[in-house]
MARMAR-966200 format. One record per residue (C-alpha): x, y, z. Coordinates in pm, whole numbers, plus 50000, padded with zeros to 5 digits. Layout:
BEGIN
+-------+-------+-------+
|     X |     Y |     Z |
+-------+-------+-------+
|     X |     Y |     Z |
...
+-------+-------+-------+
//
This chain:
BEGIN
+-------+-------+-------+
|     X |     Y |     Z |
+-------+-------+-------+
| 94175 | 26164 | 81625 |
| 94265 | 26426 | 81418 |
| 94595 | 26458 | 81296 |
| 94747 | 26788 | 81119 |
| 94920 | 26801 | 80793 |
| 95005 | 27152 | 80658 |
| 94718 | 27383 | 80586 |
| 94456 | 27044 | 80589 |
| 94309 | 26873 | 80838 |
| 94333 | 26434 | 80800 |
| 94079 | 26238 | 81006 |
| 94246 | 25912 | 81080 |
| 93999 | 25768 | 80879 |
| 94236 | 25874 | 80592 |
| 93957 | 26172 | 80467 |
| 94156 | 26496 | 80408 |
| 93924 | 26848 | 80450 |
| 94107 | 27186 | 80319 |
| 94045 | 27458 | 80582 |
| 93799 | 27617 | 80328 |
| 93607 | 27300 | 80335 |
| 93573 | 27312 | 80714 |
| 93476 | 27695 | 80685 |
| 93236 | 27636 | 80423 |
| 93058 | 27303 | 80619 |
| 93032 | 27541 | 80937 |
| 92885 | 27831 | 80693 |
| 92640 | 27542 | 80584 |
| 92535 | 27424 | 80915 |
| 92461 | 27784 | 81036 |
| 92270 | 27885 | 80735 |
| 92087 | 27542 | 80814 |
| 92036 | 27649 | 81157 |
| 91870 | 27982 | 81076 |
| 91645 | 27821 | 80805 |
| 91502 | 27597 | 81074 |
| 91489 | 27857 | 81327 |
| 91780 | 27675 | 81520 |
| 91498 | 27445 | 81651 |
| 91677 | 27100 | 81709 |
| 91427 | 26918 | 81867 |
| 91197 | 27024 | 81590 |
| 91101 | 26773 | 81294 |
| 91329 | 26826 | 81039 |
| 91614 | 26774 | 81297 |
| 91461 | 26452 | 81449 |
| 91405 | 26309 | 81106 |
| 91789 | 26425 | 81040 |
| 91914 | 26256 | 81312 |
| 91724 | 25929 | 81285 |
| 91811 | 25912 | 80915 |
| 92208 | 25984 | 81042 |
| 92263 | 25750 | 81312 |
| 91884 | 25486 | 81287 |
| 91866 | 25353 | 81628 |
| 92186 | 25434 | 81811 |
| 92396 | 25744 | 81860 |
| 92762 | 25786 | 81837 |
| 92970 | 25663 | 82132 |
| 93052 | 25957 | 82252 |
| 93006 | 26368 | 82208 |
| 93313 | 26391 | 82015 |
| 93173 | 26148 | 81728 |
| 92877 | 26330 | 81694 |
| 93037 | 26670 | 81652 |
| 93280 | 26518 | 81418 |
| 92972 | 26366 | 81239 |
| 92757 | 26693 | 81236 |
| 93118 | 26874 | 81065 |
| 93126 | 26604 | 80777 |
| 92803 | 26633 | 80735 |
| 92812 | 27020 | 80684 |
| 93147 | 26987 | 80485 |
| 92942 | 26752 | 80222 |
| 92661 | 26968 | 80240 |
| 92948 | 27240 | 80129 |
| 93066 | 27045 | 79850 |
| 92718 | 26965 | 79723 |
| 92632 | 27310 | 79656 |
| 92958 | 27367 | 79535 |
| 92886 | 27036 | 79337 |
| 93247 | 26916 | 79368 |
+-------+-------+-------+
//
C-alpha cells in the first residue's frame, strides 16, 4: 500500500522515495531496457530475476512492479552514489 505524504511517496514498509527518486529509478530501468535490447526473457534478465526473487515470485503483479521500481530507484541512487 502506498500511502502519500506531501511531495514523497512512503511504502508502508516505512521506506520514503522523493518524486525525483522515482523519476530517476524509471530513467534507470529504461536505459536498462535499451542496453539489453528490452529482451526480458533474455539472459541477463533471467539471471536478474532468479538472483531477485530465487525460487518463488512475488504474490502477486503488484509486488513485482513495486519490486522492479525499488530496484530501479537503488539502481538511481547507486550511480548517484547516495
Amino acid at each position: 500500500m502506498v500511502l502519500r505524504r506531501g511531495p514523497a511517496l512512503q511504502y508502508s514498509h516505512g521506506v520514503t522515495h522523493s518524486l525525483l527518486d522515482i523519476l530517476g529509478g524509471l530513467y534507470q530501468l529504461l536505459r536498462l531496457g535499451v542496453i539489453s535490447r528490452f529482451r526480458f526473457r533474455g539472459p541477463y534478465w533471467q539471471w536478474r530475476l532468479h538472483t531477485a526473487f530465487g525460487r518463488g515470485y512475488p504474490s502477486s503483479r503488484w509486488e513485482l512492479v513495486k519490486s522492479v521500481i525499488s530496484y530501479g530507484i537503488w539502481m538511481h541512487r547507486m550511480r548517484r552514489f547516495r
